[in-house]
LUMBALO-5394 format. One record per residue: x, y, z of N, C-alpha, C in turn. Coordinates in steps of 0.2 Angstrom, whole numbers, always signed. Example, Ala and Ser with C-alpha at 12.3 -4.5 7.8 and 13.67 -1.06 7.14 Angstrom:
<pts>
    n_X    n_Y    n_Z   ca_X   ca_Y   ca_Z    c_X    c_Y    c_Z
    +66    -28    +39    +62    -22    +39    +66    -16    +39
    +64    -11    +35    +68     -5    +36    +64     +0    +39
</pts>
This chain:
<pts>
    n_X    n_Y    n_Z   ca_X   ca_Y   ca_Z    c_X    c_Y    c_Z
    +71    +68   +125    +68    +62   +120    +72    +56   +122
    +70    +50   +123    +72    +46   +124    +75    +41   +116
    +80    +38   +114    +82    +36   +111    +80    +28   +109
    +76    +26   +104    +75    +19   +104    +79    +16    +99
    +82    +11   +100    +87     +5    +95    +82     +2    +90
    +75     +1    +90    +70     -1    +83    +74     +5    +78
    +72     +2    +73    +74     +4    +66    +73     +3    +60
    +68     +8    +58    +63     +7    +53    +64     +9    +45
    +61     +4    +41    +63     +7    +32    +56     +8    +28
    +54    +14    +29    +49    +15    +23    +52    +13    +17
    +46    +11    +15    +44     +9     +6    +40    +10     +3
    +40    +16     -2    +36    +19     -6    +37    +17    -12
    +30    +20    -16    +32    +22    -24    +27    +29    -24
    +30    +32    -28    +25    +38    -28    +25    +41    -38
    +22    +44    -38    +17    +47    -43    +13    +52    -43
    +12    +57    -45     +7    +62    -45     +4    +63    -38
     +8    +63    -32     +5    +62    -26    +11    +70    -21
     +8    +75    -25    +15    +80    -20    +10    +85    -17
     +2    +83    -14     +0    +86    -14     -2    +81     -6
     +2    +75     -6     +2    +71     +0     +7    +71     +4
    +12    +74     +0    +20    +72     +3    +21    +75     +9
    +17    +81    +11    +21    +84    +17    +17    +81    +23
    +11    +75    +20     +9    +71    +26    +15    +66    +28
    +18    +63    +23    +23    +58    +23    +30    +61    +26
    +31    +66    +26    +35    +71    +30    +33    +71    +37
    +28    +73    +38    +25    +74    +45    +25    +65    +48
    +24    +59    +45    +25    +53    +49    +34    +54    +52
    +37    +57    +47    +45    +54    +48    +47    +58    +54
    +45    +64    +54    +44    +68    +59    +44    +67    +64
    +38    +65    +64    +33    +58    +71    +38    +53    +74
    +40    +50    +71    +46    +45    +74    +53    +49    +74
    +52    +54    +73    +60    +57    +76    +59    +59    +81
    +52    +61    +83    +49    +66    +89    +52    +59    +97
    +48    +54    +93    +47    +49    +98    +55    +46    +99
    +61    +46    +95    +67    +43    +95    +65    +38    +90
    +64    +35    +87    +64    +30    +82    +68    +32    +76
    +72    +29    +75    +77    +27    +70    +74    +26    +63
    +74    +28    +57    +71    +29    +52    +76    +32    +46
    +74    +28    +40    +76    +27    +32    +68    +29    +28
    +71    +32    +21    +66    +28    +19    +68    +28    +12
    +64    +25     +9    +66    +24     +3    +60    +24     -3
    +62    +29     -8    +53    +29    -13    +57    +28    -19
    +53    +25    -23    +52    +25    -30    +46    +30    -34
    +50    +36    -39    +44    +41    -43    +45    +38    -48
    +39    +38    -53    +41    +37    -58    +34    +39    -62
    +38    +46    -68    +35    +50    -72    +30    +54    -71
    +30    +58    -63    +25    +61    -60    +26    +67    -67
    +18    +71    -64    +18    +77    -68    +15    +84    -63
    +16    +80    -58    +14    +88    -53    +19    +91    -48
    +26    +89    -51    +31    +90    -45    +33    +87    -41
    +31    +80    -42    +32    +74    -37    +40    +75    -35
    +43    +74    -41    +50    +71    -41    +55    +77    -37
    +52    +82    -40    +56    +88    -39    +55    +90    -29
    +50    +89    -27    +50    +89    -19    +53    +84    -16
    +54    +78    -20    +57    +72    -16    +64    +73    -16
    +64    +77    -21    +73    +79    -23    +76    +83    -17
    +70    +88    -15    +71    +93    -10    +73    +88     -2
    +68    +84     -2    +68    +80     +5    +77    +77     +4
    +78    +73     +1    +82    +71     +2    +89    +76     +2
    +89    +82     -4    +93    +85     -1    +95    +88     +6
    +89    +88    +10    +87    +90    +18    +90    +85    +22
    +87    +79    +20    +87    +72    +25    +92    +68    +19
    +98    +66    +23   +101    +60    +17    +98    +54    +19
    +95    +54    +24    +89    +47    +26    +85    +44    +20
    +82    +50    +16    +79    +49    +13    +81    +48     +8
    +79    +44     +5    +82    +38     -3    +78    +40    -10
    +78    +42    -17    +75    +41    -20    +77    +37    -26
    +72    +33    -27    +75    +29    -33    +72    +30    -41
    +73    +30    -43    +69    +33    -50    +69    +25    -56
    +60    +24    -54    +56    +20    -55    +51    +22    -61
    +55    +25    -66    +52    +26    -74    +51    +21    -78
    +55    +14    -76    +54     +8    -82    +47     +6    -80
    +45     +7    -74    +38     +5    -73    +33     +6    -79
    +33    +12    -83    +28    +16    -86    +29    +12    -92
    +33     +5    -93    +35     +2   -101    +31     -6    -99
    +28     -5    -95    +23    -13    -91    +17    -10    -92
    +17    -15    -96     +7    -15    -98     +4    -18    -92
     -2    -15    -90     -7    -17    -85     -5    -15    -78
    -10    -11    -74     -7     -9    -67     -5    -14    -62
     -7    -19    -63     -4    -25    -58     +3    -27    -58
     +4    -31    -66    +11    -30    -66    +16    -26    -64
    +14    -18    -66    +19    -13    -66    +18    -11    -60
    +13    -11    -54    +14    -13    -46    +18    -15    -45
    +19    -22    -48    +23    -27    -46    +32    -26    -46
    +31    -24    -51    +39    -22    -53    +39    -18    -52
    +36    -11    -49    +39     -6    -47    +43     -7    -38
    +38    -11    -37    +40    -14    -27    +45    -19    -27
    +47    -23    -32    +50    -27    -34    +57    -24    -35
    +56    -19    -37    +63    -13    -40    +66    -11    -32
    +59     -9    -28    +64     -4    -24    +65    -12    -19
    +63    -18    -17    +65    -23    -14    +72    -26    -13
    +72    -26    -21    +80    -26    -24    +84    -23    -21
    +83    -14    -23    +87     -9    -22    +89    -10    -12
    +82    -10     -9    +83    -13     -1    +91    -19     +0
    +88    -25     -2    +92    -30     +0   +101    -30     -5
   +100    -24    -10   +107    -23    -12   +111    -19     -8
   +107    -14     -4   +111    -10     +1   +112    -14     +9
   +109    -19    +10   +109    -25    +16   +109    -19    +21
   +102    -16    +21   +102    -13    +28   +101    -17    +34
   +108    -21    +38   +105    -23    +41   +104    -22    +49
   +106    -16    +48   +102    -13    +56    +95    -11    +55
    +89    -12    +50    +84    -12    +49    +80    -16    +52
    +75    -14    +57    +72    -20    +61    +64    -22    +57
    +63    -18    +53    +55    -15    +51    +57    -14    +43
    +53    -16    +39    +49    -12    +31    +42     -9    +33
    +41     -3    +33    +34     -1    +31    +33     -1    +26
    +30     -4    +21    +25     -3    +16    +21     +2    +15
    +20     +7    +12    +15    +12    +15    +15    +16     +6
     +8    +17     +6     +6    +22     +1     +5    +30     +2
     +6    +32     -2     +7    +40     +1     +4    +44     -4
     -2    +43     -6     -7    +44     -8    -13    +48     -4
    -21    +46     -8    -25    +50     -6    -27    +47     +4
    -24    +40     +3    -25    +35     +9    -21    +41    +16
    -17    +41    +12    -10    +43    +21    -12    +46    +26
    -12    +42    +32    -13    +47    +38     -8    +47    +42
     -9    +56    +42     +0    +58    +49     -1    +58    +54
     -8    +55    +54    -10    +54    +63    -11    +49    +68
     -8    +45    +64     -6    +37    +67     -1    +40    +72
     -3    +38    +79     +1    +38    +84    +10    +32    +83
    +14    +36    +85    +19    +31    +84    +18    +25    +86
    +16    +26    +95    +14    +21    +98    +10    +14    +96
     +9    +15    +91     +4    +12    +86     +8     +8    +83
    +12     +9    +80    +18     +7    +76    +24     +2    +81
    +25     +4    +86    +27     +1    +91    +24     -6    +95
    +18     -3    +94    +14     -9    +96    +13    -15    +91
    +14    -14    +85    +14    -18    +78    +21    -20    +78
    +26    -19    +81    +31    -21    +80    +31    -27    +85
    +28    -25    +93    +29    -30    +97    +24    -36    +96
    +19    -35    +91    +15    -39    +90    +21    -45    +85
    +22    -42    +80    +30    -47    +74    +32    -50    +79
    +34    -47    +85    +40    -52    +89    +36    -58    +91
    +31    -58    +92    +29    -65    +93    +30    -71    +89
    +33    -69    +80    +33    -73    +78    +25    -78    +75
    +19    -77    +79    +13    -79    +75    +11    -74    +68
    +13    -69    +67    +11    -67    +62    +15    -63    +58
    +17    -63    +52    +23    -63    +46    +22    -54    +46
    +17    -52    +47    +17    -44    +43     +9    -42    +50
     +9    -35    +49     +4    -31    +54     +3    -24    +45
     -5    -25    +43     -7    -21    +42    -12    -16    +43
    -14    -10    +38    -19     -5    +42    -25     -7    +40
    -30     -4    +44    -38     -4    +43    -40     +2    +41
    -47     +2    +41    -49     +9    +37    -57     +9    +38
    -59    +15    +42    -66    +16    +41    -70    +20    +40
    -75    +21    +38    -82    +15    +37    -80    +11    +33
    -76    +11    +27    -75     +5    +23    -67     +3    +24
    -67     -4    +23    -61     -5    +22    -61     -8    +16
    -56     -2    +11    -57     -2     +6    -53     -4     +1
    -45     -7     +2    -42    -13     -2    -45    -21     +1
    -50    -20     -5    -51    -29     -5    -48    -35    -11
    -44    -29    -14    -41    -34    -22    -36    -37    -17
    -30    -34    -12    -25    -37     -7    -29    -42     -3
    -36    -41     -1    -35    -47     +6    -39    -55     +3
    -35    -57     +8    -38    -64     +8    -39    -67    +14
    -47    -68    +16    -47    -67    +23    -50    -76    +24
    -54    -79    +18    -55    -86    +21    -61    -84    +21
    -66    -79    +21    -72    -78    +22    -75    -76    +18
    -72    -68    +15    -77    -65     +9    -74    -66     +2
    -77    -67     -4    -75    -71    -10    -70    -65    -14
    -63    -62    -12    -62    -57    -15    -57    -58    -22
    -56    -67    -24    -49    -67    -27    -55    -65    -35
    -61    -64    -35    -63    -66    -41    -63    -56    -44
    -64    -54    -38    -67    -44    -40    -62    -44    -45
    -54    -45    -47    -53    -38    -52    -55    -43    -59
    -58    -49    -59    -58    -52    -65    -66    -50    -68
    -71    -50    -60    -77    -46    -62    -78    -40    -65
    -75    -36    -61    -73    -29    -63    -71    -28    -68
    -65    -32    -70    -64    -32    -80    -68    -33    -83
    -73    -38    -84    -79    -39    -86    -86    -33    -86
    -87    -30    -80    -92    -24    -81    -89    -18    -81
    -83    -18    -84    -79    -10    -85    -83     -7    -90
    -86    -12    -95    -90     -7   -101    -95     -5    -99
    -98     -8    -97   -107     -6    -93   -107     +1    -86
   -108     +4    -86   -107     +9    -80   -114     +5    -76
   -119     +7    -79   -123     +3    -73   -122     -5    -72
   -120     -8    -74   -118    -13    -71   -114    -15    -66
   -107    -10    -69   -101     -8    -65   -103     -4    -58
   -108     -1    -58   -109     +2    -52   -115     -3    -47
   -120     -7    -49   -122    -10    -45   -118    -15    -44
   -113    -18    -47   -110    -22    -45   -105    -21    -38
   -102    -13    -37   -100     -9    -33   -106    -10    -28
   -109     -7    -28   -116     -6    -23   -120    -13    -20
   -120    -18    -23   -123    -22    -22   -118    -27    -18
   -113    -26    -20   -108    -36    -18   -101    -29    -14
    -99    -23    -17    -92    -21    -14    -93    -17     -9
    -97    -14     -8    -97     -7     -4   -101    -13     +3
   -104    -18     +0   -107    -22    +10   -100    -26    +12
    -97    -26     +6    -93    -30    +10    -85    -26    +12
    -87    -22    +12    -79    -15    +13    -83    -14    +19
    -89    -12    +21    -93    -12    +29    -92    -18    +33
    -94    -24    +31    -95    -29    +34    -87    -30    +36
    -82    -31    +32    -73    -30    +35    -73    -24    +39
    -72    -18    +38    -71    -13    +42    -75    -14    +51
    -82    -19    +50    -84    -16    +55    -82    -25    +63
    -79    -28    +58    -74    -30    +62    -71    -30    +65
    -67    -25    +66    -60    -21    +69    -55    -26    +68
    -51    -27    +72    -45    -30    +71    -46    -39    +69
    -41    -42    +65    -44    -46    +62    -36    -51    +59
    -38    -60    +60    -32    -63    +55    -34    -63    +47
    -29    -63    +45    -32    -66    +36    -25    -67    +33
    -26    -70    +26    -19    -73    +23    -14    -67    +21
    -21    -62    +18    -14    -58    +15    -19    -51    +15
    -14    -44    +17    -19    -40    +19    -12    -32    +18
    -15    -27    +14    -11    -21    +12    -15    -14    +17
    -21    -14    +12    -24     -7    +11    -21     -1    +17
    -16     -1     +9    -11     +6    +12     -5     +6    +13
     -3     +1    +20     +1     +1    +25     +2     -5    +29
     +5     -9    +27    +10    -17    +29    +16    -15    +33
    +16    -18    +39    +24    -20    +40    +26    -25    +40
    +33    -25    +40    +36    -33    +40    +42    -32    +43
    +45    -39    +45    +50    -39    +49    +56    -37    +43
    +61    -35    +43    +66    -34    +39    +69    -42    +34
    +70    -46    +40    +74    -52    +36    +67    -55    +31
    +61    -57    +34    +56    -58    +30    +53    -55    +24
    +54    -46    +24    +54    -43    +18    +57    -45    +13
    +63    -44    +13    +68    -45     +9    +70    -51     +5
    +65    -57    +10    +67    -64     +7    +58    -65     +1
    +55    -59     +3    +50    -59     +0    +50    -59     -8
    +43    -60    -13    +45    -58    -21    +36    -57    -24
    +38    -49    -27    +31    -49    -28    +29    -52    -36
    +33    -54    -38    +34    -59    -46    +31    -66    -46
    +32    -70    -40    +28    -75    -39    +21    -79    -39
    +18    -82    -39    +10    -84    -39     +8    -82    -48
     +3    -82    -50     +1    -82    -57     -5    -76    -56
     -3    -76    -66     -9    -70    -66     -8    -62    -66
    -10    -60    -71    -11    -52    -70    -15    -50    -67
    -22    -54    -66    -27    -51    -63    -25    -53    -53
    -20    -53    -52    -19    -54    -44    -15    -47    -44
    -19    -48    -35    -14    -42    -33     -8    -44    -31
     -1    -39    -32     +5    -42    -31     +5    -41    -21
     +2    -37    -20     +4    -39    -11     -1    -46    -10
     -6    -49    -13     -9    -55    -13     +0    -60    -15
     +2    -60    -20     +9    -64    -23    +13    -64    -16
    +15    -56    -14    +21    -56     -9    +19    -59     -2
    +13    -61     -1    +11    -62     +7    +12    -70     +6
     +8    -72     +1     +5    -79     -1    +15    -82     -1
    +21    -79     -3    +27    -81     -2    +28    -81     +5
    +28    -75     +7    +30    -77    +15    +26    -83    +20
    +19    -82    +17    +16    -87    +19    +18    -95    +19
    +20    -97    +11    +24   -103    +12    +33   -102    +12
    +36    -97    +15    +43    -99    +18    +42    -99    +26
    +36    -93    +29    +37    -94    +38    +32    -95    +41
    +26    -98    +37    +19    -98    +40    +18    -93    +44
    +10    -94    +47     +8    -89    +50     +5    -83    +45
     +0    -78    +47     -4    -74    +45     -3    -69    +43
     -6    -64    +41     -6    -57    +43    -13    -54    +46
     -8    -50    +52    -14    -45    +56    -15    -38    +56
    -25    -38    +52    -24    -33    +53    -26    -29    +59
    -23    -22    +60    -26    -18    +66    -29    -14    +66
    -34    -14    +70    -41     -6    +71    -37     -2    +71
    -29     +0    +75    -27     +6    +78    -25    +10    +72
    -22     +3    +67    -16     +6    +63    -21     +8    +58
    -22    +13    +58    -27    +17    +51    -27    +21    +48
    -29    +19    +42    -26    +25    +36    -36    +27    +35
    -34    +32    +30    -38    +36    +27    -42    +30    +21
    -51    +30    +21    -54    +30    +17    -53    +33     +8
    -48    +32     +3    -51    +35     -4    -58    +37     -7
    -60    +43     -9    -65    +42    -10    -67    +40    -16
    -64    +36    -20    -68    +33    -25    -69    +26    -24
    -65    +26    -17    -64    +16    -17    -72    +17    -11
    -74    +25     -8    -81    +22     -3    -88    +25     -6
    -93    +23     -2   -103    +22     -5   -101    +28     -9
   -101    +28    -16   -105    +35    -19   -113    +32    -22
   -116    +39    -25   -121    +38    -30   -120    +37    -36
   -124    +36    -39   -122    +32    -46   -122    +39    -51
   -124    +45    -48   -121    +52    -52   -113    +51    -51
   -113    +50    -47   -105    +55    -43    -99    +50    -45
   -101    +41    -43    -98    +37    -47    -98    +37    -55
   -103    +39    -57   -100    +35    -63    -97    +42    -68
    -97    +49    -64    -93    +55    -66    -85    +54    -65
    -84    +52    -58    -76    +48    -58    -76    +45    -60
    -80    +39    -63    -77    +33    -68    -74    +36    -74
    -78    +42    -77    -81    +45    -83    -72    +49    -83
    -70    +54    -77    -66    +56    -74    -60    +52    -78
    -59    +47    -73    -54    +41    -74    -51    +39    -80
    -57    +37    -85    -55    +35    -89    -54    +39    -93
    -55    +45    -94    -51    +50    -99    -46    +53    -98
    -41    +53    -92    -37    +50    -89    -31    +46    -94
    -36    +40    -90    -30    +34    -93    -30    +34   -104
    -35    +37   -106    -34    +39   -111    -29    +43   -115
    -30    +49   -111    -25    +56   -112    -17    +54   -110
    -17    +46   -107    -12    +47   -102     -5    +40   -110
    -12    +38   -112    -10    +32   -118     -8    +38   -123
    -12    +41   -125    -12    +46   -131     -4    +51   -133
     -3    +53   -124     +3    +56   -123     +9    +52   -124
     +7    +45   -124    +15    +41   -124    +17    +41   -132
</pts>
């Protein structure tokens, strides 16, 4: 095995997701196969499936691996914000430790998205893409749909208005679902089947960035609860280093199923789902 000097810091946050983790073990895996130099670092907070307790185990295995306990999250009203400040928490925790042999931040969700079958090479080639310098971050793509549109801002399709829409037809199901059907799901095909792509600001899933630019990032900035905070934290580095973010066909994560085309049975069952859910989940506190 050949030894490479790149060196890379995942960033997570995790939640009710231990039914993903050994996919996120199998990435770290992947880049020690390859020689790649790797940290990572997660934020849990208030899992109820064992999350906290197998991350306990990894780290006990690997001291690489970092966890940080990201429970003030659950005291912020609204998913946005509390996105915000939970990425904000571990950013901090990042730039208090001054990793500065870290060449790379991966961004990465480790959720129902993750894929372990992203070639490293892939990863390597997204870094040599950064050195150029034209673009501040390389994120993933996702197909038949690509399915975070609250993150992107591409200059073309109208996405800064969907989560204020969407708060608007939450009551109505059929509304809420031709809304989905009519205007979201052409337009998660219509990006997807672009392949590789610039735009201002771009997540779904899985972002890299160069280390010193990560860290000089903040995802607290720009307005509004109804923004996405990786929309906040691009829109930053955007006005400190200019330049884009690119997305990549190669770099690809997995389709969510509730974010691609269902029926209006099946949708409006995981809405129905969901929201009983976030119910039991208020009820509890």
């Amino acid at each position: 095995m050949v030894q490479n000097d790149t060196s890379i810091c995942f960033v997570a946050l995790a939640r009710d997701c231990a039914k993903h983790l050994p996919k996120f073990r199998s990435i770290l895996e992947n880049f020690d196969q390859a020689g790649l130099q790797w940290r990572a670092v997660v934020g849990e907070n208030d899992s109820k499936d064992g999350t906290r307790e197998i991350l306990n185990k990894y780290c006990e295995e690997d001291s690489r691996i970092e966890l940080v306990d990201t429970s003030l999250m659950s005291k912020i009203s609204g998913r946005l914000p509390r996105m915000a400040f939970g990425r904000q928490l571990l950013l901090e925790v990042i730039k208090k430790k001054n990793y500065s042999s870290v060449d790379y931040v991966v961004v990465i969700d480790i959720d129902n998205v993750i894929n372990p079958d992203i070639d490293t090479k892939v990863f390597e080639k997204s870094f040599d893409v950064l050195k150029e310098n034209k673009f501040f971050a390389v994120s993933a793509t996702s197909v038949p749909f690509y399915y975070d549109l609250i993150a992107l801002r591409d200059g073309i399709h109208n996405t800064s208005d969907i989560i204020s829409n969407l708060n608007k037809l939450g009551r109505s199901p059929l509304n809420y679902y031709f809304y989905h059907k009519n205007v979201l799901y052409p337009m998660q095909k219509q990006i997807a089947d672009r392949g590789s792509f610039e735009c201002q600001s771009a997540f779904n899933g899985l972002c890299i960035y160069p280390y010193d630019k990560y860290v000089s990032g903040s995802y607290y900035e720009g307005n509004g609860k109804d923004v996405c905070e990786h929309v906040i934290f691009n829109e930053v580095l955007n006005e400190l280093y200019g330049g884009n973010v690119f997305a990549c066909s190669d770099l690809r994560v997995n389709v969510p199923k509730d974010h691609a085309m269902q029926s209006f049975a099946v949708f409006f069952m995981n809405r129905l789902i969901k929201m009983t859910r976030r119910m039991v989940g208020k009820i509890s506190l």
